[in-house]
N, C-alpha and C positions, 0 to 999 in steps of 0.2 A: 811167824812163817810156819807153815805143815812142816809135818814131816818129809822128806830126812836133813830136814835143817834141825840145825842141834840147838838154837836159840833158846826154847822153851827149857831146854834140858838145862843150860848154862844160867839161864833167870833163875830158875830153880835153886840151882847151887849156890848162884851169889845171895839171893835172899836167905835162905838156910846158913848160911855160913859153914856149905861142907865143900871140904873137896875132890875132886873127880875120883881120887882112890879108895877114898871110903863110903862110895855106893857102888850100887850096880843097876845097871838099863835094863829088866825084865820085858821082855818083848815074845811075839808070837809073829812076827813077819818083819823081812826083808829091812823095811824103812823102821821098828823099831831099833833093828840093833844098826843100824847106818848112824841112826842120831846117838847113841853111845859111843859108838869107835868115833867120832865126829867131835864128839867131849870128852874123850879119854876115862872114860867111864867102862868099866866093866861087861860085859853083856853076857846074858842070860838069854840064850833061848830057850822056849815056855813050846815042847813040842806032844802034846798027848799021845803024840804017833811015835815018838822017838824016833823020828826020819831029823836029823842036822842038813836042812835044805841050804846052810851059809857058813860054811865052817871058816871059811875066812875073816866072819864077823862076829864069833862064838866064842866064848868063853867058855861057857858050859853051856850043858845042854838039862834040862828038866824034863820032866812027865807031869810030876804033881807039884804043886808050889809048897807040900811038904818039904821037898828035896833041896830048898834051897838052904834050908837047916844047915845041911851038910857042905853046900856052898863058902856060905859065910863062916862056918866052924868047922874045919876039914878036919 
């Protein structure tokens, strides 16, 4: 199923053999970080504008996908 069915996200997981708190859903709109809160997955939103258009779905917010360095290693 599309997004913001979290399906793909959870195949994912179960083949990988990870679990939902040791990744993170990197997203740039609305139905990326749906399908993370969706799998209990962390979300990242990816905003070059640094506008947080979903804070209710956010985790953190990024500019450059350098920044998530600092995400995963605070």
């Amino acid at each position: 199923p599309a997004k913001p069915d979290p399906a793909g996200l959870i195949k994912l997981l179960t083949r990988w053999q990870v679990a939902p708190g040791a990744c993170l859903m990197v997203g740039d709109y609305l139905y990326d970080l749906q399908v993370g809160q969706a799998a209990a997955v962390a979300t990242v939103h990816y905003a070059a504008d640094r506008v947080e258009r979903w804070p209710e779905l956010t985790d953190w917010v990024v500019q450059d996908f350098d920044e998530l360095i600092d995400v995963v290693r605070p």
